[in-house]
C-alpha positions in Angstrom: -10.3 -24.7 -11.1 -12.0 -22.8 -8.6 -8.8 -22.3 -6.8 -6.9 -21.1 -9.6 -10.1 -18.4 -10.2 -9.9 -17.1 -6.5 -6.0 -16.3 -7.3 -7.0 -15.0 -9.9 -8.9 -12.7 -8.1 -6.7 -11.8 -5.3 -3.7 -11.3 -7.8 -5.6 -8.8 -9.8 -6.9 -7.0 -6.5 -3.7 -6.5 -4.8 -1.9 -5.5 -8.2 -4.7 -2.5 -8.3 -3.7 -2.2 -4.4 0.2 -2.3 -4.8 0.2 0.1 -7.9 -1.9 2.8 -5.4 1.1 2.3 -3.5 3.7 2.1 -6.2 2.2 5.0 -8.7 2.3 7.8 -6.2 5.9 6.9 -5.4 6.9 6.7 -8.8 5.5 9.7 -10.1 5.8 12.0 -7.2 7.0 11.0 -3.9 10.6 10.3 -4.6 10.7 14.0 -5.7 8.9 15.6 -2.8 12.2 17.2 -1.1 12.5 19.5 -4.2 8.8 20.7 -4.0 8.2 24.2 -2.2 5.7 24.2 0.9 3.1 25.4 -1.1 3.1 22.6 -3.9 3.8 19.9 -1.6 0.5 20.8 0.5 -1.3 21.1 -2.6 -0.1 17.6 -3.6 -0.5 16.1 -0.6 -4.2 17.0 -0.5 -5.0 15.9 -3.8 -3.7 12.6 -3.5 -5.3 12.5 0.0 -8.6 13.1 -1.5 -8.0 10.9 -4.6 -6.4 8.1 -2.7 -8.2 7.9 0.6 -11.6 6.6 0.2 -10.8 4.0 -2.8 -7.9 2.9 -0.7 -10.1 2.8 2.1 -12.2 0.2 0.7 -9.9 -1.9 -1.7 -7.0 -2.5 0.8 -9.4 -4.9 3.0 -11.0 -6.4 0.1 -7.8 -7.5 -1.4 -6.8 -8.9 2.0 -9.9 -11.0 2.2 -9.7 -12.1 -1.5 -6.2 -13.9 -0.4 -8.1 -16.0 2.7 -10.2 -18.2 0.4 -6.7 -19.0 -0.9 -4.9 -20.1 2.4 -7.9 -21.9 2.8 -8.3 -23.9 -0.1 -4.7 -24.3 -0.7 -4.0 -25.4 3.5 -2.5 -29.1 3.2 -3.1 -29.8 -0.2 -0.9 -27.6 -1.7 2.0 -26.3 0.8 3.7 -24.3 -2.3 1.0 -22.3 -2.9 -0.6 -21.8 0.7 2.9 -20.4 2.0 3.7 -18.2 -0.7 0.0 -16.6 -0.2 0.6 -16.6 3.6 3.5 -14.4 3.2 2.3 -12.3 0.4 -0.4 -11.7 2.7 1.4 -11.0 5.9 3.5 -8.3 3.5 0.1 -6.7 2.6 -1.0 -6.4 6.1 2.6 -5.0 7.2 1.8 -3.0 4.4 -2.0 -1.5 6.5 -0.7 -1.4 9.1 2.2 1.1 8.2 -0.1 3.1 6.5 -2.3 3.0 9.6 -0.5 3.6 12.1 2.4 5.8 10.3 1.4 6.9 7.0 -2.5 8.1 7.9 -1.4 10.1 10.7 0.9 12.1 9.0 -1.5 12.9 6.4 -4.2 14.3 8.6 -1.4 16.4 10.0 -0.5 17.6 7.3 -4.2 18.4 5.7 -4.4 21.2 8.5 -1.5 22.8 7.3 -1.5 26.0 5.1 2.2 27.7 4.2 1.5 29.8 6.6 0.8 27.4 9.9 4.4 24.7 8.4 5.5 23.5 11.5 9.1 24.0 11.8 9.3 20.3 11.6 7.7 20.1 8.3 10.6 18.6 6.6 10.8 15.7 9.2 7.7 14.9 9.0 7.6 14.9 5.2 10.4 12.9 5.3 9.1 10.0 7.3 6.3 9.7 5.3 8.3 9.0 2.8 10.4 6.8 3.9 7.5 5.0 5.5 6.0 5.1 2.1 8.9 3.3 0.3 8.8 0.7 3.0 5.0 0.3 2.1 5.8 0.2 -1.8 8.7 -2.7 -1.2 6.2 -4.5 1.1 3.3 -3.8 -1.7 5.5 -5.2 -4.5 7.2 -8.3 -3.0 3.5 -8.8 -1.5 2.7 -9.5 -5.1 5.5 -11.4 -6.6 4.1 -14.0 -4.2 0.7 -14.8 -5.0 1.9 -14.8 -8.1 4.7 -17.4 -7.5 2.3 -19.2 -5.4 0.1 -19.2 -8.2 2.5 -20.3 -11.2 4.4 -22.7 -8.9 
């Protein structure tokens, strides 16, 4: 029981995690390229702001919430503990994009005005969002397997 409780928890953690990554993309980042300067730094700052502290603090938490998992599950039930192992692996190539890539970008960009664009604005825009998709597919499939490790 208690193991089934812990994925419980991690499941409902990294679903709030994966649909911080997913919503954005759904609702605004596939359409960036057709906002004007102006909008996109507005957007871009508001999400920042929104985002950035809860994000901040949830990411790690779900990623600890899957090691009682491996744990428990570690030679008693192989099914489970390598489905969690690579769900988790996914969310941390998931940090570490936004990390290393994604975070990056962003604080370039909050020092932007329409005035100060860069003349490779539209690069750089572009990378983040192809960084971003890359961060949504390892967010989602992340997912799918604690759950499969948790229904199989």
């Amino acid at each position: 029981m208690t193991l089934k409780i812990l994925e419980l928890v991690s499941i409902v953690l990294s679903a709030v995690v994966g649909g911080m990554y997913w919503g954005p993309w759904l609702a605004l980042t596939k359409s960036m390229k057709t906002f004007k300067p102006d909008v996109f730094l507005a957007i871009v700052d508001r999400l920042n702001r929104n985002m950035a502290g809860l994000m901040t603090a949830l990411t790690p938490i779900a990623l600890l919430s899957i090691v009682p998992v491996l744990f428990i599950s570690f030679g008693r039930q192989p099914t489970t503990f390598y489905l969690n192992l690579a769900g988790f692996i996914l969310f941390v190539v998931a940090l570490l994009v936004t990390v290393i890539i994604e975070v990056p970008i962003v604080k370039q960009i909050a020092t932007w005005t329409v005035g100060t664009l860069p003349d490779n604005w539209t690069q750089l825009r572009d990378r983040w969002g192809l960084f971003h998709i890359i961060r949504v597919v390892t967010g989602i499939v992340g997912l799918a397997l604690l759950v499969a490790g948790a229904i199989l």
